[in-house]
C-alpha positions in Angstrom: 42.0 103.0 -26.3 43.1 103.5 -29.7 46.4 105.9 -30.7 46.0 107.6 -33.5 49.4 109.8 -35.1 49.5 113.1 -33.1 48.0 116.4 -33.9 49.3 117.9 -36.4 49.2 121.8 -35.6 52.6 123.1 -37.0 51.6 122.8 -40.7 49.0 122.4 -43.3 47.4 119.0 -43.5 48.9 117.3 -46.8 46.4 115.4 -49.1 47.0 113.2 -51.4 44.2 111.7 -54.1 43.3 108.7 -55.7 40.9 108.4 -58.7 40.9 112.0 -60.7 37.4 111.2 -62.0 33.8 112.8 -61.6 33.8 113.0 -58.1 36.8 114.2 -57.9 36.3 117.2 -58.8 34.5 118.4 -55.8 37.1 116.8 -53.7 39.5 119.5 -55.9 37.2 122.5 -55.3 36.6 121.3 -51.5 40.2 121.2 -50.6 40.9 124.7 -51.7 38.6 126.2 -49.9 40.8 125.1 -47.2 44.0 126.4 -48.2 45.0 128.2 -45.0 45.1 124.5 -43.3 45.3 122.1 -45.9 46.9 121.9 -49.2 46.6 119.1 -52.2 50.3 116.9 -52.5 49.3 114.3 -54.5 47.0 113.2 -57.4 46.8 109.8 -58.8 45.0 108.3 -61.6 45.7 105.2 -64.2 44.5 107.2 -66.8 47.3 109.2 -67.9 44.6 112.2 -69.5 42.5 112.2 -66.5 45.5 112.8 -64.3 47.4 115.4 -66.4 43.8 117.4 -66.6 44.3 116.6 -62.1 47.5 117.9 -62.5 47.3 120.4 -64.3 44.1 121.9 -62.8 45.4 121.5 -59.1 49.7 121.7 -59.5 49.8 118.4 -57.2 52.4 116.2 -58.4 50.5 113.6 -61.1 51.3 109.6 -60.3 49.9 106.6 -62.4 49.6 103.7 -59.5 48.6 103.9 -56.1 52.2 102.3 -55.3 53.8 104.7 -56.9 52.0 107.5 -55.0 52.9 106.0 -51.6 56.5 105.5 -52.4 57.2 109.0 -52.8 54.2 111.0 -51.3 54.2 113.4 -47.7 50.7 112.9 -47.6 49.1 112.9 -44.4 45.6 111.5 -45.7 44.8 110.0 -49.0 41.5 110.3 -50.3 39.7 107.7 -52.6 37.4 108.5 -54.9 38.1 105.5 -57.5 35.5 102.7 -58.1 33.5 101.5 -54.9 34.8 98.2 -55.5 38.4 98.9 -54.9 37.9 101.1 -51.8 38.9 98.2 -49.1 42.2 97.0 -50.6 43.4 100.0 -51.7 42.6 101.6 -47.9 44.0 98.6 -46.2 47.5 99.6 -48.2 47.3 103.0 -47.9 46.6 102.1 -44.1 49.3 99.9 -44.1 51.7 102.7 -45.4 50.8 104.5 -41.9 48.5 106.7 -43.6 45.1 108.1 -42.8 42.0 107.1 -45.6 39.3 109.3 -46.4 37.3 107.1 -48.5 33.6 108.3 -50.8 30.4 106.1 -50.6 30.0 103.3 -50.5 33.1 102.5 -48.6 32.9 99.2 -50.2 30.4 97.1 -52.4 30.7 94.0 -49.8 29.8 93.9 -46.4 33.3 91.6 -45.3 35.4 94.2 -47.4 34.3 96.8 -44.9 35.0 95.2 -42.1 38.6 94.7 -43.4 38.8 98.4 -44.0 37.6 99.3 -40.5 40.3 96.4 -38.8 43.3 97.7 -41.3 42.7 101.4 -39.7 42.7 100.0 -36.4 45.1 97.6 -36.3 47.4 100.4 -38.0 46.5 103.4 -36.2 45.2 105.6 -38.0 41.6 107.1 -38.8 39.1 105.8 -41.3 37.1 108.3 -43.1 33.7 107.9 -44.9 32.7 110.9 -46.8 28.8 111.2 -46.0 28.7 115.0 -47.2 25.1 115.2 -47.5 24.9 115.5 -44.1 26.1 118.8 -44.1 23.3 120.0 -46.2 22.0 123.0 -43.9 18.1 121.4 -44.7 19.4 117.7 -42.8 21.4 119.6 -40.6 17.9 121.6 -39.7 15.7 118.0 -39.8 18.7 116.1 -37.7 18.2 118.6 -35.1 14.5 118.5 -34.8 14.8 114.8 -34.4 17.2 115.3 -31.9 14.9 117.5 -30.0 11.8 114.7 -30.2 9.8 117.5 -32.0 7.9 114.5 -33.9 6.9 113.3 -30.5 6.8 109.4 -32.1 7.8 109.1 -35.8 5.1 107.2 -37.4 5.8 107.2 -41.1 9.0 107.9 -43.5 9.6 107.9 -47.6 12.5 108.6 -49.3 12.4 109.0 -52.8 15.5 109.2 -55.6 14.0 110.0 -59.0 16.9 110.9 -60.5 18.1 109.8 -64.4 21.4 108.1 -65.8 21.4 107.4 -69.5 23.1 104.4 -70.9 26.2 106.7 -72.1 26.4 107.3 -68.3 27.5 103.7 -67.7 28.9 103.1 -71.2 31.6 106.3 -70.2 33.6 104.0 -67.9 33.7 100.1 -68.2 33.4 99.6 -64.4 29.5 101.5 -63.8 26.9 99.5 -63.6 28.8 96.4 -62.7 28.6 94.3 -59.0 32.4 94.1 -58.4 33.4 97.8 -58.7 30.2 99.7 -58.7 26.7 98.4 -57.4 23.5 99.5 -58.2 21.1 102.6 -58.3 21.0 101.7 -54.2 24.6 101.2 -53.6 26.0 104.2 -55.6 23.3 106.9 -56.9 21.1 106.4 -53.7 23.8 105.9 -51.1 23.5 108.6 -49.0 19.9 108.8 -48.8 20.0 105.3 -47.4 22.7 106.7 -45.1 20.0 108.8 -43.2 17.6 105.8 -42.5 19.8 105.4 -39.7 20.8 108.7 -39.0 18.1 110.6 -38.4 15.6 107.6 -37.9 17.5 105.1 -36.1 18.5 101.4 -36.2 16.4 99.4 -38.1 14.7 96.1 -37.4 13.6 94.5 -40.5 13.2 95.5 -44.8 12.1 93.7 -47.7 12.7 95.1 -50.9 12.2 94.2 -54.8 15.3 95.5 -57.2 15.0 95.9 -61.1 16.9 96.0 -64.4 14.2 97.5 -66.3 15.8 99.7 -68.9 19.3 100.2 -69.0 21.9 97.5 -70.0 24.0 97.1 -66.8 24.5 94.1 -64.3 22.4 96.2 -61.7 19.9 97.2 -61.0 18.1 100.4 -62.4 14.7 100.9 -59.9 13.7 99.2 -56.8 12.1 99.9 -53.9 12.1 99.1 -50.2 9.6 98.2 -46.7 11.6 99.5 -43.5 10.2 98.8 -40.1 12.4 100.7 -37.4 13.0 99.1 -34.0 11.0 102.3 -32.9 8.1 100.9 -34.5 8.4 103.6 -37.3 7.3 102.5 -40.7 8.1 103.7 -44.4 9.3 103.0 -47.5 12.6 103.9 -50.2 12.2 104.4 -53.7 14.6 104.7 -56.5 14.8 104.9 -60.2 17.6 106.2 -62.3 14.7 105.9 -65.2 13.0 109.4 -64.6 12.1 111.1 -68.0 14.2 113.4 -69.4 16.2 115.0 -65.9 17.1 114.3 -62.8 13.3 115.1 -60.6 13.5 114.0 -56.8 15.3 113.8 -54.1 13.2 113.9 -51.0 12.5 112.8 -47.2 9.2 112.8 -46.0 8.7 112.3 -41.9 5.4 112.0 -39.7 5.2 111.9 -36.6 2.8 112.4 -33.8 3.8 116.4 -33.2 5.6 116.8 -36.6 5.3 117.0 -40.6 8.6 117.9 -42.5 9.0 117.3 -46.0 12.4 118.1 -47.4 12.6 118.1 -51.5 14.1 119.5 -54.6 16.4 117.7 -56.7 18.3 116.4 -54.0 17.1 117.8 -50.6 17.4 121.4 -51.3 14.4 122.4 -50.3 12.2 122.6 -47.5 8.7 122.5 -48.6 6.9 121.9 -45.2 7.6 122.2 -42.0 4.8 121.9 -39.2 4.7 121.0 -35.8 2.4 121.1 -32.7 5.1 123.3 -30.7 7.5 126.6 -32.0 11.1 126.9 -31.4 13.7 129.2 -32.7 14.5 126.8 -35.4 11.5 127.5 -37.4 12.6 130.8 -38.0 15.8 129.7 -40.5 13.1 127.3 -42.4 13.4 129.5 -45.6 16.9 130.4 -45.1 17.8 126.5 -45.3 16.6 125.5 -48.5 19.0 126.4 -51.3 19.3 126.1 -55.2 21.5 123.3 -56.9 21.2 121.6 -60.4 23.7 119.1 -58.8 23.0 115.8 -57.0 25.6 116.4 -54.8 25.1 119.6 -53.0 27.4 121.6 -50.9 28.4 119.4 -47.9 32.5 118.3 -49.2 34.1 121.8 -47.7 32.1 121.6 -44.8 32.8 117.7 -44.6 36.8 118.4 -45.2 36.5 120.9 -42.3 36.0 118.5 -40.0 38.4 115.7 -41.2 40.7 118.9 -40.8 39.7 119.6 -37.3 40.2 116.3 -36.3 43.6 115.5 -37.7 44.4 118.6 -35.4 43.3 117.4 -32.9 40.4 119.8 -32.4 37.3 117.5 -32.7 36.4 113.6 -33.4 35.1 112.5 -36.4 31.7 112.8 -37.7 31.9 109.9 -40.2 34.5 107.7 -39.2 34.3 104.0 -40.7 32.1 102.3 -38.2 29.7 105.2 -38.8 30.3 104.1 -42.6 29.1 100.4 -42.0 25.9 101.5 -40.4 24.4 102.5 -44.4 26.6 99.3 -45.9 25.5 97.2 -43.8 21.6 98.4 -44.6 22.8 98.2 -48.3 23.8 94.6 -48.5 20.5 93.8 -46.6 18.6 95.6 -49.4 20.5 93.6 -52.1 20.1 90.3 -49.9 16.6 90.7 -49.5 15.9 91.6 -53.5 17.9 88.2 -54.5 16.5 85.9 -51.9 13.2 87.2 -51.9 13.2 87.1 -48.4 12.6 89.6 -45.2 16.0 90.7 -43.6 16.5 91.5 -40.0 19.0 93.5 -39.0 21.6 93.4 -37.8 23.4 91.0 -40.0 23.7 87.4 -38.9 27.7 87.6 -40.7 
């Protein structure tokens, strides 16, 4: 049995943050929703304009290195939003610092890197976070549950589709998009969270083969591909994804079928329920049009209610939803994608590491 630091129920939960970027900013917005239990500490960021705009937008105290941050900072949890491909050694020294890690998707860009997160947090004590915010959506929260009740009897078919656009100023804006060692591709970062519910509302999965592209935009990854799943429930479907879609962002959908069941969850990034059918009522049905919600952002709304339980559970008041095995579940699926694509080869999961 693992012991993690204990509860903390006299105080706010201190945060600290790493990476004052894009993503960031939700992180910001998140956190202060929370202000009667948590409060921001710490900001960090090597760019000295990105982190006086952190600083000055949030009054943590502003920090140019991760080492610098740690010497100093009363942080309970540091948060990394900072490119995917420095996620495992900067969590194994924040770990090592005694330190939870709350860390954004992908946890990592290589399957052994993850691993090394997960064993740091163990072998230190303390909890490994994976932010999977989607989740939270209150359309997934809505299909999750109807899953969970068997309402599709047997799932038959699944599609996911990302039809979402990312210019080339996108990746030209920061030297480290678009490239294998800190970002990964429209899968690993743009898509990651829809692959995250392949296994989260489907199951695990026994086999994929998929086909990845750089079709258009001048990157070392890729820019399109697609994606056979076969479940080891016998389900069936596919994944596509394009950050090519003409002029806006277009799609982000789920599509299940099953033998008692048709949902279809849309919008521009599952914000909308735009059918829901099944052989038998329940209670559910009646929140259908209460679910879906408006966004122009990819991201929805899921962070506060994401930071509410990493709150609860540094409390002592529930366990994790997303810890880091939970986060190796969609990596691992990820690498398989990208190991199929190269090697041109079907992959069967799990991983033979």
């Amino acid at each position: 049995m693992r012991l993690f630091p204990p509860p903390i129920t006299d105080r706010n939960i201190r945060i600290a943050l790493v990476g004052a970027g894009r993503i960031a900013q939700n992180h910001f917005a998140a956190i202060a929703q929370h202000g009667n239990r948590a409060e921001l500490v710490d900001v960090c960021d090597i760019d000295p304009t990105a982190l006086a705009k952190a600083v000055e937008k949030t009054g943590a105290r502003g920090h140019g290195s991760l080492d610098e941050l740690l010497k100093s900072t009363a942080a309970d949890v540091v948060v990394l939003t900072t490119p995917s491909g420095l996620h495992s050694a900067q969590a194994q020294q924040i770990a090592a610092s005694g330190r939870s890690v709350i860390t954004e998707k992908p946890m990592s860009t290589r399957w052994r890197d993850g691993l090394d997160m997960v064993k740091a947090c163990d072998d230190a004590n303390v909890r490994l976070f994976v932010v999977k915010q989607n989740r939270r959506n209150a359309t997934l929260q809505m299909l999750k549950h109807a899953v969970d009740q068997k309402r599709f009897g047997r799932i038959y078919m699944v599609n996911i589709n990302v039809f979402w656009t990312r210019p080339q100023d996108y990746y030209d804006a920061a030297s480290w998009r678009g490239t294998w060692e800190f970002d990964g591709g429209a899968f690993m970062n743009q898509a990651s969270h829809y692959v995250d519910l392949l296994d989260w509302l489907i199951g695990p999965i026994e086999s994929l083969y998929a086909y990845t592209g750089t079709l258009a935009r001048n990157i070392e990854v890729e820019d399109t591909g697609v994606v056979s799943i076969k479940w080891r429930s016998g389900a069936m479907g596919s994944m596509n994804v394009t950050m090519l879609t003409y002029p806006k962002n277009l799609e982000g959908s789920i599509t299940i079928i099953g033998e008692s069941g048709t949902v279809r969850i849309g919008g521009v990034a599952v914000n909308e329920i735009q059918h829901w059918e099944f052989a038998e009522p329940h209670e559910d049905d009646a929140h259908v049009a209460s679910a879906s919600y408006e966004t122009t952002s990819v991201y929805g709304f899921g962070h506060p209610l994401y930071y509410d339980n990493v709150i609860r559970v540094l409390r002592g008041e529930s366990e994790p939803e997303t810890d880091g095995r939970e986060g190796l579940k969609s990596l691992e699926t990820l690498i398989a994608i990208y190991k199929s694509a190269r090697d041109g080869q079907r992959i069967n999961l799990p991983l033979d590491y």
